[in-house]
C-alpha positions as CSV (number, residue, x, y, z in Angstrom):
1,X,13.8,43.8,3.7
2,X,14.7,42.0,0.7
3,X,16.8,39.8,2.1
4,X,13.5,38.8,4.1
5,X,11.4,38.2,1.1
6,X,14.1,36.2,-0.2
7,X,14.2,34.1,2.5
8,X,10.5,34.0,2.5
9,X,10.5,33.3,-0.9
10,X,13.1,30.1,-0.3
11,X,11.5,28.6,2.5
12,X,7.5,28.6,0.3
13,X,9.7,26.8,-2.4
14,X,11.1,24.2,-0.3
15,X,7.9,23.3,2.0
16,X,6.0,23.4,-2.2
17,X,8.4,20.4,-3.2
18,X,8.4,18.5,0.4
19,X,4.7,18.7,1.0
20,X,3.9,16.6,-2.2
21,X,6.5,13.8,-1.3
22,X,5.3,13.8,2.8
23,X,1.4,13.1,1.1
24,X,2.8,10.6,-1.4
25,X,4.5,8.3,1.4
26,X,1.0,8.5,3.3
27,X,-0.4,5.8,0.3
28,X,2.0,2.9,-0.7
29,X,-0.6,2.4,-3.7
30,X,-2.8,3.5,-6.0
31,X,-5.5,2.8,-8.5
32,X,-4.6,2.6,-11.9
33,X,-6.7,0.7,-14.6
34,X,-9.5,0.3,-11.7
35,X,-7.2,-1.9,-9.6
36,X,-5.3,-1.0,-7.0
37,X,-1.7,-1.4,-7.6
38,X,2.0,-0.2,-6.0
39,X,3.5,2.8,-7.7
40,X,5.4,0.6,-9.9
41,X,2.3,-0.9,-11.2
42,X,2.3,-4.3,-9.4
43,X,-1.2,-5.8,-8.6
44,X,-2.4,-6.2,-4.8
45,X,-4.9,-8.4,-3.5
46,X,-6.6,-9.3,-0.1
47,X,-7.1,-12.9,1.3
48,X,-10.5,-13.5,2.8
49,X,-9.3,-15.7,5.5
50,X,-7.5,-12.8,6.8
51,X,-10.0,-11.1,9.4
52,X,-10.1,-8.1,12.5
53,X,-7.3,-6.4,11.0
54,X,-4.8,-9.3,11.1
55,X,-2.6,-11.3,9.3
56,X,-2.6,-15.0,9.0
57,X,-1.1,-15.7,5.6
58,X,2.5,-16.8,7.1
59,X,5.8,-19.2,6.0
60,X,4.9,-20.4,2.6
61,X,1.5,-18.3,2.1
62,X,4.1,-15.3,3.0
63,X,6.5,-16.6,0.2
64,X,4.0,-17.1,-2.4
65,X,2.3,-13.6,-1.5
66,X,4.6,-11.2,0.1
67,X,3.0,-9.1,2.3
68,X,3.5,-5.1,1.1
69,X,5.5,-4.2,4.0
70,X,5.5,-1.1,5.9
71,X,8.7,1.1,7.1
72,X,9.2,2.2,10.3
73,X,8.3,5.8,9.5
74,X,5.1,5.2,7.2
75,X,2.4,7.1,8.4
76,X,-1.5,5.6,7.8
77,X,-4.5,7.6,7.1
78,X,-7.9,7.7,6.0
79,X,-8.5,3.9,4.9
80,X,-4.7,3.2,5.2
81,X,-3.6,1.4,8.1
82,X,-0.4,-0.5,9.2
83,X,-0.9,-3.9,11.0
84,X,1.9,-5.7,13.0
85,X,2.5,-9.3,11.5
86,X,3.3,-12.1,13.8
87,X,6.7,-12.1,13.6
88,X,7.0,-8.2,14.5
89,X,6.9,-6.6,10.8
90,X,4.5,-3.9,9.9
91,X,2.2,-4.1,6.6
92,X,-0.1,-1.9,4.9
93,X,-3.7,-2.6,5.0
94,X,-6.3,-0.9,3.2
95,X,-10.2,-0.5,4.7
96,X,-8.9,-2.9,7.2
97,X,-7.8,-5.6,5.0
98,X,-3.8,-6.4,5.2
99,X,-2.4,-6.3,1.5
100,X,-0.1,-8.7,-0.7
101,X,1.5,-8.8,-3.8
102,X,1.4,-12.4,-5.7
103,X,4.5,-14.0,-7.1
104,X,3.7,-14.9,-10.1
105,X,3.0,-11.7,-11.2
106,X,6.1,-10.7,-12.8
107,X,5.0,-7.5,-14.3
108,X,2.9,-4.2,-13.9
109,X,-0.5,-5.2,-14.6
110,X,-1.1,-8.6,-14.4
111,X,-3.5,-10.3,-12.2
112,X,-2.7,-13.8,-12.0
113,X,-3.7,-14.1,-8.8
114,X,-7.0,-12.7,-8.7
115,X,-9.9,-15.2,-7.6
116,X,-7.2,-17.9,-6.4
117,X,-8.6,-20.4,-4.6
118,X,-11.5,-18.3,-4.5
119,X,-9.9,-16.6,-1.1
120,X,-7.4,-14.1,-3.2
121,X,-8.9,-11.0,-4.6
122,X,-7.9,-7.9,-6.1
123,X,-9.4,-4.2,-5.0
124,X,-11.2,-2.3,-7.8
125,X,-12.5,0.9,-7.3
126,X,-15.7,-0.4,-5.9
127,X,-13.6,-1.6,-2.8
128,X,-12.0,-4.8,-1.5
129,X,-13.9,-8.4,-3.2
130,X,-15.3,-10.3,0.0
């Protein structure tokens, strides 16, 4: 019988430090500051032109704002949802709305791209600029 408790013991250990990690992968970002950002603090933006889910920010609008990409094994929920891109690669989009980093923010925290052309916005806690 203790041998069983043990066990039983082990196996409420394991599935308390897995279940946190398994939640965490669900959300490649987070707010922090009132802007949504990656967990390693760099800004995200939408691009109005962007529209139904889909992608059109390709070949140089991709290499001036990387798409955040999405791994095979992400898993979307809630607002969170993974779009294919036209050339077969998955990205995260948030309340429908694919999402991009911008290149010339080189650290957490800046914003340099926000209001760009009047097309590139951040998300603040009140939701996705439009």
């Amino acid at each position: 019988m203790y041998q069983h408790s043990q066990s039983f013991k082990g196996l409420l250990l394991a599935a308390a430090l897995i279940l946190p990690s398994m939640a965490f992968a669900a959300e490649p970002a987070m707010m922090k500051d009132g802007v949504m950002t990656d967990h390693k603090g760099m800004t995200l933006y939408t691009f109005d032109k962007d529209t139904g889910g889909k992608s059109v920010c390709t070949g140089q609008c991709a290499e001036n704002w990387p798409p955040l990409m999405a791994k095979a094994d992400d898993k979307a929920e809630g607002k969170w949802s993974i779009i294919k891109r036209d050339d077969g690669s998955m990205q995260w989009a948030y309340d429908g709305k694919p999402l991009y980093y911008f290149v010339k923010d080189k650290a957490p925290g800046q914003k340099e791209g926000d209001k760009m052309k009047d097309v590139w916005h951040v998300i603040t806690n009140s939701g996705p600029k439009m």
